[in-house]
C-alpha positions as CSV (number, residue, x, y, z in Angstrom):
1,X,0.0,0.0,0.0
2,X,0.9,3.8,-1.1
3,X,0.8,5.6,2.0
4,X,0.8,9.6,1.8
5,X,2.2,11.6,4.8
6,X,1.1,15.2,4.5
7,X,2.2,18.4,6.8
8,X,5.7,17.2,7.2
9,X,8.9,19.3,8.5
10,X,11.0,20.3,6.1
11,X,14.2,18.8,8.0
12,X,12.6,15.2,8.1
13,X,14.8,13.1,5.9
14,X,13.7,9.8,3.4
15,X,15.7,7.7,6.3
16,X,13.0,9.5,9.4
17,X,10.1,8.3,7.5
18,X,11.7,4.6,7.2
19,X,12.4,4.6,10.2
20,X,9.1,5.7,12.1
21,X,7.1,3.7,10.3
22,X,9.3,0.4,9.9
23,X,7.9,0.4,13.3
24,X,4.6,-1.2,11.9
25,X,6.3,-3.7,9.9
26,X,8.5,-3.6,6.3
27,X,9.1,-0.6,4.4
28,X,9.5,-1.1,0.6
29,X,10.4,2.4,-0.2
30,X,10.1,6.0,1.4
31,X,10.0,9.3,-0.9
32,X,9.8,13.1,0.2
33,X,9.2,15.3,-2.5
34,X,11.5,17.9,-3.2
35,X,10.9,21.5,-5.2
36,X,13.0,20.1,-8.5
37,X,14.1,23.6,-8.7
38,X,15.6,24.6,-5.0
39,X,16.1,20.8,-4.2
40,X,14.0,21.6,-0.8
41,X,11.5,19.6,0.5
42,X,7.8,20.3,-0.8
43,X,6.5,19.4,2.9
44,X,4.8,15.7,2.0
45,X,6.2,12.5,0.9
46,X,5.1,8.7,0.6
47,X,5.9,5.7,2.4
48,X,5.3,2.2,0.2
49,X,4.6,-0.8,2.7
50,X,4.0,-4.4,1.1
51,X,1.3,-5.6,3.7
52,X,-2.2,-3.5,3.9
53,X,-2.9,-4.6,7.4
54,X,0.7,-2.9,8.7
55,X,0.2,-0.2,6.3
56,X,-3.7,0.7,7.7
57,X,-1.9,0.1,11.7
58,X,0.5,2.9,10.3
59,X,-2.0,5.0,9.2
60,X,-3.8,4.7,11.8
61,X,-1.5,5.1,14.7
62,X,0.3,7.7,13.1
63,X,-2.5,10.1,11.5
64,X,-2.7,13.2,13.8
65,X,0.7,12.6,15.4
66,X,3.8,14.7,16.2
67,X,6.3,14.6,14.5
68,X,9.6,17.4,14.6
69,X,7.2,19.4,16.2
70,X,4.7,19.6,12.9
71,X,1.2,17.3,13.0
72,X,1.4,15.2,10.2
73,X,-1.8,14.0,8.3
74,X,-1.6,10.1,7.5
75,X,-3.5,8.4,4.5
76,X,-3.7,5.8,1.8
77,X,-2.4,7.5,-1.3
78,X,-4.7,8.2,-4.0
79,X,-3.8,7.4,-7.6
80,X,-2.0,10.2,-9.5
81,X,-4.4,12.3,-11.4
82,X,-3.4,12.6,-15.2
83,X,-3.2,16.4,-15.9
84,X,-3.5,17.7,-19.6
85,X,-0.3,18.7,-21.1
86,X,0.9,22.4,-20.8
87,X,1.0,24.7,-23.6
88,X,4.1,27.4,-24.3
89,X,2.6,30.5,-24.5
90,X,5.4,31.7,-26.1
């Protein structure tokens, strides 16, 4: 399961997220996502877990929590929406 994790600090590193929630079982990847200009942190990332009923104990116990001092917002990732292509308005 696609986990999103909302609200986050901007110093919480890929490594913070695998670590907190590796506490509810195995952690196939963790991803913040970073401003592809400045390289800093956009504030929300994703945590990918293999097994639903660790993943929804994650969200769960972790939804609403502290963490670095910001309350982070825990949920099941939704699929990304297709967006139409830009135009140059050049």
């Amino acid at each position: 399961m696609n986990i999103y994790i909302g609200n986050l600090p901007y110093s919480v590193t890929e490594d913070d997220l695998r670590d907190v929630f590796s506490q509810f079982g195995q952690v196939d990847s963790a991803n913040i996502i970073t401003d592809k200009f400045s390289g800093r942190s956009k504030g929300f990332g994703f945590v990918d877990m293999p097994n639903d009923g660790e993943a929804r104990e994650a969200i769960e116990s972790m939804n609403d929590k502290d963490l670095k001092g910001r309350t982070i917002k825990v949920n099941e990732a939704r699929p990304r929406e297709e967006r139409p292509a830009r135009r140059d308005r050049y």
